[in-house]
N, C-alpha and C positions, 0 to 999 in steps of 0.2 A: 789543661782541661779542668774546667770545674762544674758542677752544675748541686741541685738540692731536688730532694724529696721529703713531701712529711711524712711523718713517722709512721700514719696508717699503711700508705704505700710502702715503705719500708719492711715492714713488718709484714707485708702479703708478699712480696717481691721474695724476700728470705727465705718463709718458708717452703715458697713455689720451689725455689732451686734446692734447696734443704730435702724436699719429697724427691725431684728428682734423682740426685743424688746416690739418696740410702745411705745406708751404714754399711753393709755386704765388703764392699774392698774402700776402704780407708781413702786411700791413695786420690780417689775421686772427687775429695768432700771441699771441694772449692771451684768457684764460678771467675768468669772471666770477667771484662768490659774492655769494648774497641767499638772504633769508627767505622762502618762497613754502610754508607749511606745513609748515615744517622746513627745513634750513641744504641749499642746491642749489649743485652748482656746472654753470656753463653753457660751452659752446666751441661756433664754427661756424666751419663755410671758405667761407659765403658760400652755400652753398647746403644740406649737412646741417648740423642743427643737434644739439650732446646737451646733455639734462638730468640730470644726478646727483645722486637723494635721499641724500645723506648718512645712516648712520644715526645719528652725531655729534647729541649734542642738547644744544643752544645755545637762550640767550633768546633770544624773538624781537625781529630788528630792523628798521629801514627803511634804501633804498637798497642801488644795488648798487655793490660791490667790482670795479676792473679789474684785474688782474697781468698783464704783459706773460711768456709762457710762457717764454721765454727768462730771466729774469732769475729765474725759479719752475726752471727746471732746474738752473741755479747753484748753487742751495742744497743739491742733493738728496745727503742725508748720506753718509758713507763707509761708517759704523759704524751695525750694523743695531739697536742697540739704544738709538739717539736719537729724541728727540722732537722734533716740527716744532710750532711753537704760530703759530697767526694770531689777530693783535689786532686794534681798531679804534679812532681816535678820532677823531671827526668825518668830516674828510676823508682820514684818516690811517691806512693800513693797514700792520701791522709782518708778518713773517715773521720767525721766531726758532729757531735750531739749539743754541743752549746759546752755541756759540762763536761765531755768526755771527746778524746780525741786519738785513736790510734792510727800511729803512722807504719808503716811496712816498707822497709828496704829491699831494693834488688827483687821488684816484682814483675818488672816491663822485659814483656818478648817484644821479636818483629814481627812472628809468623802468627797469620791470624787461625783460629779455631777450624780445623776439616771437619766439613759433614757434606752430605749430597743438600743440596737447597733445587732443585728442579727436580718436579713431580707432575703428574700427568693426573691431577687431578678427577677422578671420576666418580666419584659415589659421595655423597652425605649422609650421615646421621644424627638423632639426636644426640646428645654429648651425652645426657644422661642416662637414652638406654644402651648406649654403646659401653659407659664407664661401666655400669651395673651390669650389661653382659661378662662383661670380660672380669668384674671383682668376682664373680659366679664361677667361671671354670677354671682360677688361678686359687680358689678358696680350702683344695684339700692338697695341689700341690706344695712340691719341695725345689730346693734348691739344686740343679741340676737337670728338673724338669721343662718341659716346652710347652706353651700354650698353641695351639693351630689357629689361624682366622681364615677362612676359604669361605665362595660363592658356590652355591648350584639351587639350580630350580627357582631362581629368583627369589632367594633368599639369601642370608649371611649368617655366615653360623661360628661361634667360636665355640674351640673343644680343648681339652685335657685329657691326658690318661695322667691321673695320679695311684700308683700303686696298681689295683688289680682295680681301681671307679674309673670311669670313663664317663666325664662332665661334657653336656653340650650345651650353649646357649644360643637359638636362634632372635634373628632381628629379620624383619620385612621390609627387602628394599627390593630393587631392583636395581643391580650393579650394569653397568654399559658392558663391562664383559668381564669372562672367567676370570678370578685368581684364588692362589691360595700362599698363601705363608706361614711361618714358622717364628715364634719368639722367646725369648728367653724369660722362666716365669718369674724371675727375680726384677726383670725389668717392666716383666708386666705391671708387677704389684708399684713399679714406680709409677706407672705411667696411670694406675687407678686412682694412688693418691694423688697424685698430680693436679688429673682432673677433680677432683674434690672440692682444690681449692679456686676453681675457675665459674664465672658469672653470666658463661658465656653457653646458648642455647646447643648452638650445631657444630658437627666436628666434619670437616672436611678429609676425605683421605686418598692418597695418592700414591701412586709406584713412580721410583723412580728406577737408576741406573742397576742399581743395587743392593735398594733399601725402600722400606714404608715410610709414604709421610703422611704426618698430621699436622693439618691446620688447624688454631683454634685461634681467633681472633687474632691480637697480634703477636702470637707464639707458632714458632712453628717448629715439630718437633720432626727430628732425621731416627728411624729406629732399625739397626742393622736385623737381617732376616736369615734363613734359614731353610733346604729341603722339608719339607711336610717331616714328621717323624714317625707317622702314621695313619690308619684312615676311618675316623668315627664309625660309627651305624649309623647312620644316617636313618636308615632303614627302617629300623627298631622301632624309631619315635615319631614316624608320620602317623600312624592311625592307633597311638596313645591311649586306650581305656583305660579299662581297671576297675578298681573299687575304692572309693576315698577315705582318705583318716586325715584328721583334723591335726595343722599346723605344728598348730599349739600345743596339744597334748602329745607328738613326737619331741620335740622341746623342753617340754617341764622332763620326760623322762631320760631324754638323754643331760640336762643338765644337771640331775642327780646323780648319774652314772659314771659322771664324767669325775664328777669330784670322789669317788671310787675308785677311781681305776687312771696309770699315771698314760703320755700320751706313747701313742705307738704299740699300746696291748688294745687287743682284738676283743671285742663283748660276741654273741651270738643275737641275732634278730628274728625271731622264731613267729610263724602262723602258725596258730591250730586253736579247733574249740572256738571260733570265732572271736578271737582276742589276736592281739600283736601285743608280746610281751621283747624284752631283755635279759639277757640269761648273763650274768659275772661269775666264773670261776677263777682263783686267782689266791696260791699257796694255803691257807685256810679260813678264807672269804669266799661264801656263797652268798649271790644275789640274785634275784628274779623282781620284776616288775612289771606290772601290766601296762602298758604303754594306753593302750585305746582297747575297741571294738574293732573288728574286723570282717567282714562277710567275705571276704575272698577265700581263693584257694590256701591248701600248705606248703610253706618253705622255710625253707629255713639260708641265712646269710653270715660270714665273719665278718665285722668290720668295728673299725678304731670309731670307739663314739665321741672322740673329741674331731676328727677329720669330720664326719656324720654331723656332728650339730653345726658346724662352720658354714657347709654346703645347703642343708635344712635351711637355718635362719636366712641366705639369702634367696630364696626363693619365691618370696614374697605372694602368698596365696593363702586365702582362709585354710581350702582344702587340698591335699597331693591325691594323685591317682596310683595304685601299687597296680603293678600286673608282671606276668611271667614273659618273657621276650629271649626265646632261643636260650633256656638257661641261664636266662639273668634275671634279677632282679632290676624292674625298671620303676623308679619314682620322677613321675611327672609330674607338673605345672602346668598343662597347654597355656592357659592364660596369661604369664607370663617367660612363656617361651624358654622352660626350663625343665633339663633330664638329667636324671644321674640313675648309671648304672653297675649294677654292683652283682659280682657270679654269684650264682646260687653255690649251697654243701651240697657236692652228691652224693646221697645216701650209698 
C-alpha cells in the first residue's frame, strides 16, 4: 500500500484525529488506516469513535495500520507545498516528507476497528449551531459529568447540570420522532473541537443499535450513549423575561474577579439598590464591584466566577435577561437559545 497527500491535507487530517482523541486517557493517542471499501482512516477516545473515507484511491489491501498521533504530528511539514507519502510492507509502515522519513515496526493487525456504522438517520442541523449548542452546555462542566441531548415540542435541546448550574441550549427543528441521550462531557468537548476544524455546513444525526451517529461529510462519527442522568426544566425557560444587563459589562467584571480569586472558590452575586455587583471574601481580601445597573428585583447567588465567565462569553447576545424561576436564578438569551441556571441564598 502506498498512496501521498500534501502537506495542507496532512496537517488538517492530523489535527482532526488529534481533537478527537484528547489528551484525557493517553492510551488513545493514535489513529488507525485499512481498506474497508476504499482507504479509511479511524481514531476514538474510548467512547466517540470517527471514520474517514479518504477520497485517496489506493489498491486494496488487508489489515490494519497503528501511528501513534504524536509521532504523525512530528512530521507535519513546514512548507505547504510538500508531500507526505505512507508506505506499507508487511508489518511495516513508512511516513515520508522528502527529508524526513519515519518507519514503525510491528504495526499491522487483522481485525479491523468496531464501531456501529448503521444509523437511521433522521434529523439535520446546522453544524454550526449544533457545535455552538453543545460548546455552551459542556462550558462549566467537569470530568465525570454528562451532557443530555433529547427532543420535545419540536425542538432539540442540550443540557448539563454542572455543580449546582443547570445549562440548557435549545435548537429549532423538528425531529421525525422522540429521543433523548446521554454523553460523556469529556467527549463532548472532543467532538466541539472536532467540529471546529470541519468546512462542512450540516450535521446529519442518527440512532443507531446502541449509539449516536453523526454524519458530517465524509466523516462519520459512532458515539457510545447513555440513560438520561437527569431531567432539565424545561419549564423554567419557555416564557423567559426579566430585566436585561449588558453582556459585556458581566464580562469585564467577572474577568477582574477571576484573576482574584483561584478556580473552584465561590464569589457571591448580589441585587440590590438597582445595581448587580460581586461580592470576594477570601482569608484577608475583600472585594466588591459593581458589575452593571439593574432594575430588577433582590437576590442574591454563590457561584465560581471562572465556571460564570466560561458560560457568559458563550452566549453570544448584546443583552442577558436575569429573572427569579421557582428559586433560581435564571440568565437567559432567547435570541440565541441559551439558559443557565443557578439556585438562589435562602435568606
Amino acid at each position: 500500500m502506498e498512496f501521498s497527500i500534501n502537506s495542507e491535507e496532512y496537517s488538517r487530517l492530523i489535527d482532526l484525529l488529534n481533537r478527537v482523541a484528547g489528551t484525557v486517557e493517553p492510551t488513545y493517542r493514535y489513529f488507525q488506516i485499512y481498506h474497508r471499501r476504499g482507504l479509511k482512516f479511524f481514531v476514538s477516545d474510548g467512547c466517540a469513535k470517527l471514520e474517514f473515507s479518504s477520497p485517496i484511491e489506493v489498491d486494496p489491501f488487508t489489515g490494519v495500520y497503528t501511528v501513534p498521533i504524536d509521532y504523525a504530528r512530528a512530521l507535519k511539514p513546514g512548507k505547504r507545498d510538500t508531500t507526505v507519502t505512507f508506505s506499507t510492507t508487511g508489518s511495516q509502515i513508512k511516513i515520508s516528507t522528502g527529508s524526513e522519513t519515519l518507519t514503525l515496526d510491528r504495526t499491522r493487525t487483522e481485525e479491523l476497528p468496531l464501531m456501529e456504522r448503521k444509523f437511521e438517520f433522521s434529523f439535520r442541523y446546522s453544524l454550526k449551531e449544533f457545535r455552538d449548542g453543545l460548546d455552551f452546555v459542556s462550558a462549566a462542566s467537569m470530568e465525570g459529568d454528562s451532557i443530555e441531548i433529547f427532543s420535545k415540542e419540536e425542538k432539540t435541546y442540550m443540557a448539563a447540570a454542572a455543580g449546582r448550574l443547570v445549562l440548557v441550549a435549545s435548537i429549532d427543528s423538528l425531529p421525525k420522532y422522540g429521543f433523548a441521550f446521554s454523553i460523556p462531557y469529556v467527549t463532548a468537548r472532543h467532538l466541539v473541537k472536532a467540529f471546529e476544524e470541519l468546512k462542512v455546513e450540516e450535521i446529519d444525526t442518527g440512532v443507531g443499535i446502541s449509539e449516536l451517529g453523526f454524519k458530517v461529510g465524509p466523516l462519520l462519527f459512532s458515539v457510545c450513549t447513555d440513560e438520561t442522568t437527569f431531567s432539565p426544566p424545561i419549564s423554567l425557560i419557555r416564557n423567559s423575561g426579566g430585566h436585561r444587563v449588558e453582556r459585556r459589562e458581566l464580562l469585564i467584571a467577572l474577568g477582574k474577579i477571576t484573576r482574584l480569586s483561584r478556580r473552584g472558590f465561590s464569589v457571591l452575586m448580589i441585587s440590590k439598590n438597582s445595581t448587580l455587583s460581586f461580592y470576594l471574601k477570601a482569608a484577608n481580601l475583600r472585594y466588591e464591584s459593581i458589575a452593571s445597573s439593574f432594575s430588577g428585583g433582590s437576590f442574591v447567588v454563590q457561584i465560581d466566577p471562572h465556571r460564570l465567565h466560561s458560560v457568559v462569553s458563550r452566549m453570544k447576545a448584546p443583552a442577558l435577561n436575569l429573572s427569579i424561576q421557582e428559586k433560581n436564578l435564571l440568565v437567559g438569551s432567547p435570541e440565541s437559545g441559551r439558559y443557565l441556571l443557578i439556585p438562589l441564598v435562602q435568606p
